[in-house]
C-alpha positions in Angstrom: -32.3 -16.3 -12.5 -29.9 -19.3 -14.0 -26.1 -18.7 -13.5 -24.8 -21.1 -16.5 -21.1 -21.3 -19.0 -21.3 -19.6 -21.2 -21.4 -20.6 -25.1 -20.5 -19.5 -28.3 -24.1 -18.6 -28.9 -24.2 -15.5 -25.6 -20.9 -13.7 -27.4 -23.0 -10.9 -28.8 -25.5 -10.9 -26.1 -22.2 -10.6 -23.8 -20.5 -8.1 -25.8 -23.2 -5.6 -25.8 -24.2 -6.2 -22.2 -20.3 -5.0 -21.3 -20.3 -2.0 -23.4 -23.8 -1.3 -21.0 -22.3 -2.3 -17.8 -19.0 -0.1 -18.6 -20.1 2.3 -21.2 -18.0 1.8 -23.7 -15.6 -0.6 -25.7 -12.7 -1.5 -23.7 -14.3 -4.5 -21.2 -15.7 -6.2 -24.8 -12.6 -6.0 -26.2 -10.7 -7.4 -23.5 -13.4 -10.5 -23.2 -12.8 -10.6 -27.3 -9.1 -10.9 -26.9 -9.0 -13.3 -24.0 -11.3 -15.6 -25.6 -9.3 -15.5 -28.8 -6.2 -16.0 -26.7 -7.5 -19.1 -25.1 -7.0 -17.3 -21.5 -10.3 -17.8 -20.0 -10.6 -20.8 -17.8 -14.0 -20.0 -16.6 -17.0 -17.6 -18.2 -20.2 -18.3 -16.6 -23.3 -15.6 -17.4 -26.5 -14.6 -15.4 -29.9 -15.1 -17.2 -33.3 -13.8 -17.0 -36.1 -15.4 -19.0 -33.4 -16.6 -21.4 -31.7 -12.9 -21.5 -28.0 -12.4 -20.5 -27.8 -9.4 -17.7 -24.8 -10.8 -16.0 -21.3 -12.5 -17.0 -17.7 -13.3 -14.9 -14.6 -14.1 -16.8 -11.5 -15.8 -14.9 -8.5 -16.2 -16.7 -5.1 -17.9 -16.5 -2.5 -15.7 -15.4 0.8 -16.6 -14.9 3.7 -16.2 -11.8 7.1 -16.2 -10.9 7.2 -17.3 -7.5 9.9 -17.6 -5.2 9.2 -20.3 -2.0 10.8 -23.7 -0.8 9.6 -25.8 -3.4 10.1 -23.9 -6.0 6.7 -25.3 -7.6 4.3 -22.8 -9.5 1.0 -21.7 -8.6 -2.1 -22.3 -10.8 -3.7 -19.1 -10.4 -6.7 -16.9 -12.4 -7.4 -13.6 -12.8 -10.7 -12.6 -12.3 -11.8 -9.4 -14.1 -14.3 -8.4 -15.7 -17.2 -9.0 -13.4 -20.5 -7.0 -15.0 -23.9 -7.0 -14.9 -26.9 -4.5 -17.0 -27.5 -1.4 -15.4 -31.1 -2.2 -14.8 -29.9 -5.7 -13.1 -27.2 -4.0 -11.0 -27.8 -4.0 -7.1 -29.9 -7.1 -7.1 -27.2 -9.5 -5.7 -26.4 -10.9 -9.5 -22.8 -10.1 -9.3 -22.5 -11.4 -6.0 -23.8 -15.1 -6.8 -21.3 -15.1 -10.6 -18.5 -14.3 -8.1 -19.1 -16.9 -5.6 -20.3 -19.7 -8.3 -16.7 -18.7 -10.9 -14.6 -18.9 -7.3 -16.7 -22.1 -6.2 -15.7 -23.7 -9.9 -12.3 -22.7 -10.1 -11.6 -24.2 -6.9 -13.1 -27.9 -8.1 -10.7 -27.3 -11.4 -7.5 -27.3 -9.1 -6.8 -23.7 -9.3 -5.2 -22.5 -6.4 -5.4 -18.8 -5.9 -7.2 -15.9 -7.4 -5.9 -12.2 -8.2 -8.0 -8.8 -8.8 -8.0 -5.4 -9.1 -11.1 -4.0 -7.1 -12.9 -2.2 -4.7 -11.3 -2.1 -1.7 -14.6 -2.3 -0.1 -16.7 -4.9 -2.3 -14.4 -7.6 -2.7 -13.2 -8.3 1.0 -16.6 -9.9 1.3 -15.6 -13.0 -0.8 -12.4 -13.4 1.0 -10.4 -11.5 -1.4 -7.4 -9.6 1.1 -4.7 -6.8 -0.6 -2.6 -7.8 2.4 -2.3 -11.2 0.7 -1.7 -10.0 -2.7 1.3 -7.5 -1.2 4.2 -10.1 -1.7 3.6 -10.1 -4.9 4.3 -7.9 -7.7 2.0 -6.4 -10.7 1.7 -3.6 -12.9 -1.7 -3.3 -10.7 0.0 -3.8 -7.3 -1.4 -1.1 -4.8 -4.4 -1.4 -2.2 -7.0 -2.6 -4.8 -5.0 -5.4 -5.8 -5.9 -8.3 -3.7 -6.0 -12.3 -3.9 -7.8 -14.9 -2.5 -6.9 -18.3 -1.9 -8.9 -21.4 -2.8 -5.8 -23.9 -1.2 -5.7 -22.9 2.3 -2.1 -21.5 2.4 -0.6 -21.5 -1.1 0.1 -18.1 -1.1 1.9 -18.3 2.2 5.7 -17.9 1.9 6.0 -17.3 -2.1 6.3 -13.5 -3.8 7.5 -13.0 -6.6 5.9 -11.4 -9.9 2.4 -12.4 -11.5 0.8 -11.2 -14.3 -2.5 -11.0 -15.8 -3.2 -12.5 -19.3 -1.4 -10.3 -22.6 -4.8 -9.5 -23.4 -4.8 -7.2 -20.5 -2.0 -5.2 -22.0 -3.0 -5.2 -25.2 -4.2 -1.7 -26.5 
């Protein structure tokens, strides 16, 4: 297996393997719309034998913070995570997790947002603890965060929000 970005060339391999992974249209069309939108800030893909079966997308969202300084915080959502049903419990998602969060945290981004399992994602450090200072459309106890700055997160809420392509219909 190589974990590589992702190029103009994998869009169609990556569209259908979404519409696989989540039987249906709606995680293609969000990739589509991000893409377009200039949101994602990192899209890796998992390949076998030169065949897409997995792909990560973080992109920028955006916060209103409150703290001492007063200074934003660069932060990505990370969503959607998929790999092919015949690929799926092999570890695949696991390693495009850890490599996007690895890479986002050498491009200066300082904290990381989902909406999750409550029992998958705690194993990458992700907390909903954490994320409960701030506010979201998604806010609840599969909405979680992660830091990649040791303490960014600690003393700010405020309001944070995915990318518009999220809310888009």
């Amino acid at each position: 297996m190589e974990i590589r970005a992702t190029c103009p060339a994998d869009y169609v391999q990556i569209d259908n393997l979404l519409k696989a992974a989540f039987g249906g249209p709606g995680e293609a069309k969000l990739v589509k719309r991000l893409r377009q939108d200039g949101d994602i800030k990192v899209s890796l893909v998992a390949t076998v034998d030169a065949h897409i079966v997995g792909h990560i997308v973080l992109s920028k969202m955006t916060s209103k913070t409150t703290d001492e300084t007063s200074n934003p915080v660069r932060i990505l959502g990370l969503a959607p995570v998929s790999v092919l049903p015949a690929y799926q419990n092999q570890g695949i998602g696991s390693v495009l997790i850890r490599r996007s969060l690895a890479l986002a945290k050498t491009s200066d981004w300082q904290a990381v947002f989902l909406l999750g399992h409550a029992d998958y994602y705690p194993r990458f450090g992700f907390n909903a603890k954490l994320a409960q200072p701030f506010t979201s459309p998604y806010s609840g106890s599969n909405f979680m965060a992660l830091e990649l700055q040791d303490g960014i997160l600690h003393g700010r809420s405020g309001a944070v929000s995915f990318a518009p392509a999220f809310s888009a219909p």
